[in-house]
N, C-alpha and C positions, 0 to 999 in steps of 0.2 A: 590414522584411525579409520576402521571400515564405515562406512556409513550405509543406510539402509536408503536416503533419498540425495538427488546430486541433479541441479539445476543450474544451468549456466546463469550470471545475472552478468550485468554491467551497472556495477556500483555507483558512478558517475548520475545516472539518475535515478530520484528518489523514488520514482513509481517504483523503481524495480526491487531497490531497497527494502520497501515498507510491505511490498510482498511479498518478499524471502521472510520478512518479520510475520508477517500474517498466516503463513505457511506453519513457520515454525509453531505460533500460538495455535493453531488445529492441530496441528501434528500433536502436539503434548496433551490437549484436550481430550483427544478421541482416541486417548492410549495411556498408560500407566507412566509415562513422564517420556520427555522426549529433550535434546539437544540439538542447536545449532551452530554451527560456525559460516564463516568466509576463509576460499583460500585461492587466492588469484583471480580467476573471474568465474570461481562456482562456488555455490551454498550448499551444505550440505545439513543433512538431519540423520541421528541417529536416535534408534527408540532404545531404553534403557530396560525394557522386558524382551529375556534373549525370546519370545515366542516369535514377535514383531508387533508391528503397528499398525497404520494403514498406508495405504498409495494415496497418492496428490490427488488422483480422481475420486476415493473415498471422500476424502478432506473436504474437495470441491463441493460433492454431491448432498456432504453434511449440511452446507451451505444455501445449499438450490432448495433443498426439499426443506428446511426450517424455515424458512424466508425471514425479512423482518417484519418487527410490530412497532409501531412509531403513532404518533396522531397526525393525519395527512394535513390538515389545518394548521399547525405550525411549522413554518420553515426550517427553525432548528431544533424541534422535538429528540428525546438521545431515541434510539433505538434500541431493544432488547430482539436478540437472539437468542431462540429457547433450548429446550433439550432436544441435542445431547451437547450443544456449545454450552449452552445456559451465559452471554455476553450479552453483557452493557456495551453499546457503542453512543459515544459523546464529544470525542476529541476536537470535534471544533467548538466545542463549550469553553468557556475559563472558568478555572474553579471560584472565582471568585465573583462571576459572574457575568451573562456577557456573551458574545460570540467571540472567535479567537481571529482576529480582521488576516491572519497570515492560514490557517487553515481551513476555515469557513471559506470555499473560492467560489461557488454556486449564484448565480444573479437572486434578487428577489422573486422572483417568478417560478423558484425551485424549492423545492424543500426536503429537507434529509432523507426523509422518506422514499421520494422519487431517485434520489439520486443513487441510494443504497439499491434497491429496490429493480432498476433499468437493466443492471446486471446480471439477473436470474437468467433470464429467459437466454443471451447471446452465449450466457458458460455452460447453460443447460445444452444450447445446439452443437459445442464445440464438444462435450462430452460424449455425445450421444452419436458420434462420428465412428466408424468401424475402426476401431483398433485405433484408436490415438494416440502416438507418442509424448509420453508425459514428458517428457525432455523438452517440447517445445509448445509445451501448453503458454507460458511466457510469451512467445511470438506470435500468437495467434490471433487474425486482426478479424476486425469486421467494421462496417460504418453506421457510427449514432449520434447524436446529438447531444452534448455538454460533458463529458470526461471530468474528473474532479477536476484534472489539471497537473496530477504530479511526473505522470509519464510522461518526461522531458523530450521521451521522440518524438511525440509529431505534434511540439510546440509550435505556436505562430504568435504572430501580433503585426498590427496592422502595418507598423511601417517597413518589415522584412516584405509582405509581399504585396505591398503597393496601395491597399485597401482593405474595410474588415471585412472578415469573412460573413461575418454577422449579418452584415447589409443585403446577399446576396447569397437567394436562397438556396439554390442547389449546391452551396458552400457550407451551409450550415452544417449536414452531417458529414464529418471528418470519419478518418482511419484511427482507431481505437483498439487497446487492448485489453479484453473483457476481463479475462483472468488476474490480469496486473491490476485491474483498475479495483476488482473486488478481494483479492486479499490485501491490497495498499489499505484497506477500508476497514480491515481489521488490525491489520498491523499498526495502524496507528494508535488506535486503544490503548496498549500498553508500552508501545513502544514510541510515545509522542517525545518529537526532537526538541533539542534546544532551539530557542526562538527569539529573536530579537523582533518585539513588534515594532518598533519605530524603524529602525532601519528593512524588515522585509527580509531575513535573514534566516533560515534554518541549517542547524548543524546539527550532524550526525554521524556514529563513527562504527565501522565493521569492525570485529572481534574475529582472531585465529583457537582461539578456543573454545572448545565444546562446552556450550553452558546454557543449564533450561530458561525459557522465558524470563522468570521471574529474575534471574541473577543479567541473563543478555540485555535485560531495559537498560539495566546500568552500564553496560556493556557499550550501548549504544550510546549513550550520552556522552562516552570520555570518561567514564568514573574510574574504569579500573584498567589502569596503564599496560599492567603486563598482561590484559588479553588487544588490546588496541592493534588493530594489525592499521586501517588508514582512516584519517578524519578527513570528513567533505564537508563543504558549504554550500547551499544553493541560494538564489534569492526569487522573488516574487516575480511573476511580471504578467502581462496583460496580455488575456485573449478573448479580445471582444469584451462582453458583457459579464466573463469569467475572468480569474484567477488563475495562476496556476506555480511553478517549480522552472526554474531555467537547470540544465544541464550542472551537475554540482563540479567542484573543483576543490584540489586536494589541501587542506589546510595544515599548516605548521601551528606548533603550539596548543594551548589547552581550547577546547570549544568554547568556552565562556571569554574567553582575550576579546 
């Protein structure tokens, strides 16, 4: 099937994942309906008005220029993004009440706000670059301080390299990937994985079939067998004073087992 957008990802981890998802939730937004799938290691979107849709750098820019609105006083205040997104972001809430101890990964010292928020400015200068190749807006790094956590590349923890980074200041701002870190941030909204709180556990599965947001959530979780192209697992692990996503691995059987 043609597609109108085609971004390499590597499935294995979830940052890259939850951005393909975040991607697609803009793309449908800021256009008369849109579709995604997976197929080998690229995501692709296509808009269902033969006029077209937007580019990733529209999508992006929709993002930069709304900002968010949140109460800076509370650490897990949701966020609303306004028009022309018009998005609630909450997913580290429980619905039942509560923070969610496997997606909430931010120390006390931080709060939704900031952490949504950080991101404007590093995708605003990655955009704003002469002729960007949207194809690798994804790889596009810079160094800042606290990442959610779910971009499994340039994961750490103390005992891989000897000591926390935390301790030692000119370690504290790491290589980061603005783009990945800010659509993972919307992608999760609607497309929050399966989660084992006690065990540290999120699963999540890529779909080969073209299907809008609303149907690919289900998509994502395992619901619907014959779009399942592969289910992954990842689990928790610690970086410093944050949270984050270790590299996922491909899982056999249903995601709830």
């Amino acid at each position: 099937m043609k597609s109108d957008i085609e971004i390499q990802v590597d499935v294995k981890n979830p940052g890259e994942f939850f951005a393909c998802c975040g991607l697609l939730e803009l793309a449908d937004r800021l256009s008369s309906g849109a579709e995604g799938w997976f197929a080998e290691d690229k995501f692709f979107i296509t808009f269902l008005d033969a006029s077209g849709g937007v580019t990733i750098h529209e999508a992006l820019w929709s993002v930069v220029n709304t900002g968010a609105v949140g109460e800076p006083d509370d650490k897990v205040s949701p966020l609303t993004l306004g028009e022309p997104l018009d998005m609630r972001l909450s997913w580290w809430l429980r619905p039942e009440g509560g923070s969610n101890r496997v997606l909430k990964t931010w120390a006390a010292n931080a709060s939704s706000l900031q952490m949504f928020s950080k991101w404007e400015i590093p995708v605003k200068e990655i955009l704003q670059e002469e002729d960007p190749d949207p194809t690798s807006l994804f790889r596009r790094q810079t160094s800042l301080q606290g990442p959610y956590g779910f971009d499994s590349k340039f994961g750490w923890d103390a005992l891989s390299v000897g000591f926390s980074l935390n301790e030692h200041i000119r370690y504290k701002k790491s290589q980061v990937r603005p783009v990945v870190e800010m659509l993972g941030a919307i992608g999760l909204q609607r497309f929050t994985p399966d989660i084992d709180q006690s065990k540290g556990i999120v699963r999540y599965a890529t779909w080969r079939t073209p299907l809008p947001p609303s149907v690919a959530c289900l998509a994502a979780l395992g619901k619907l067998p014959y779009a399942t192209l592969l289910k992954m697992e990842s689990k928790t692990t610690r970086r410093g004073s944050f949270k984050g996503l270790a590299t996922a691995r491909m899982q056999t059987g249903d995601l709830d087992d």
